[in-house]
N, C-alpha and C positions, 0 to 999 in steps of 0.2 A: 566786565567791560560795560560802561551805560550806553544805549543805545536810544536813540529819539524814535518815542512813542509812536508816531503818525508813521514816518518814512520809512523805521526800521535800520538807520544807519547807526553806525558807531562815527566816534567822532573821527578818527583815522580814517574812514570811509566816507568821508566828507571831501567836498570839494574845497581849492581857498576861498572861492567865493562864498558858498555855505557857511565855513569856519568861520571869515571876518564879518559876514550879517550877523551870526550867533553871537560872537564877542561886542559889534556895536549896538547892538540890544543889550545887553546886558550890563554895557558901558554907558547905555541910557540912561539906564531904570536905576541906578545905582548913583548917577548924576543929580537928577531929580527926585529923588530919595533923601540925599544928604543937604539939598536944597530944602526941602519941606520940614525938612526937621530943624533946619537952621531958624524957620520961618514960626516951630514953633507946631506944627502939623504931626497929628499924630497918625505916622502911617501905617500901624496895623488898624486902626478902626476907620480912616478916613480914606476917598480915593480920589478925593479934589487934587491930588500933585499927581495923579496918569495921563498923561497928555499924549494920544497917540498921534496926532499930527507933529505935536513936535519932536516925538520918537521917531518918524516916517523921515524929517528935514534933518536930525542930528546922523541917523544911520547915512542916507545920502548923500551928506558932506565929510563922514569918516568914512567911510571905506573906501577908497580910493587909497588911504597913506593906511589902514587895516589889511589890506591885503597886501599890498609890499612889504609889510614888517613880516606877513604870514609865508611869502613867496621869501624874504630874505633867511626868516629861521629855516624856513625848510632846506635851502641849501648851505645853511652851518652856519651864518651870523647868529654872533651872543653880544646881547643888550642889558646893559644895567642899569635897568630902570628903579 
């Protein structure tokens, strides 16, 4: 089971709020990632496309509909996405 370093939780021992922050970080960085490279940016050597302010504005504007997808699975909705 992977466990996050700092806290010591597992992800099941997460809260949804916890869960849907981790998932829209990672729905960031993976955003602006496929942007920079479209642009032509090489993102292992470069880190001109890390933009934590606009990782702060995307996380805050997703999780709101991230954590109702996360509160919907948890009570047995399935999405095919």
């Amino acid at each position: 089971m992977i466990k996050n370093k700092k806290t010591g939780k597992a992800w099941g021992d997460m809260s949804v709020d916890e869960q849907a922050r981790w998932l829209c970080l990672i729905q960031a960085v993976d955003v602006s990632a496929n942007f920079a490279e479209k642009r032509g940016i090489n993102t292992d050597k470069s880190y001109e496309w890390i933009k934590p302010c606009a990782y702060s504005a995307y996380i805050n504007e997703m999780l709101p509909s991230m954590k109702l997808r996360l509160q919907q699975e948890r009570d047995g909705a399935v999405f095919n996405d």
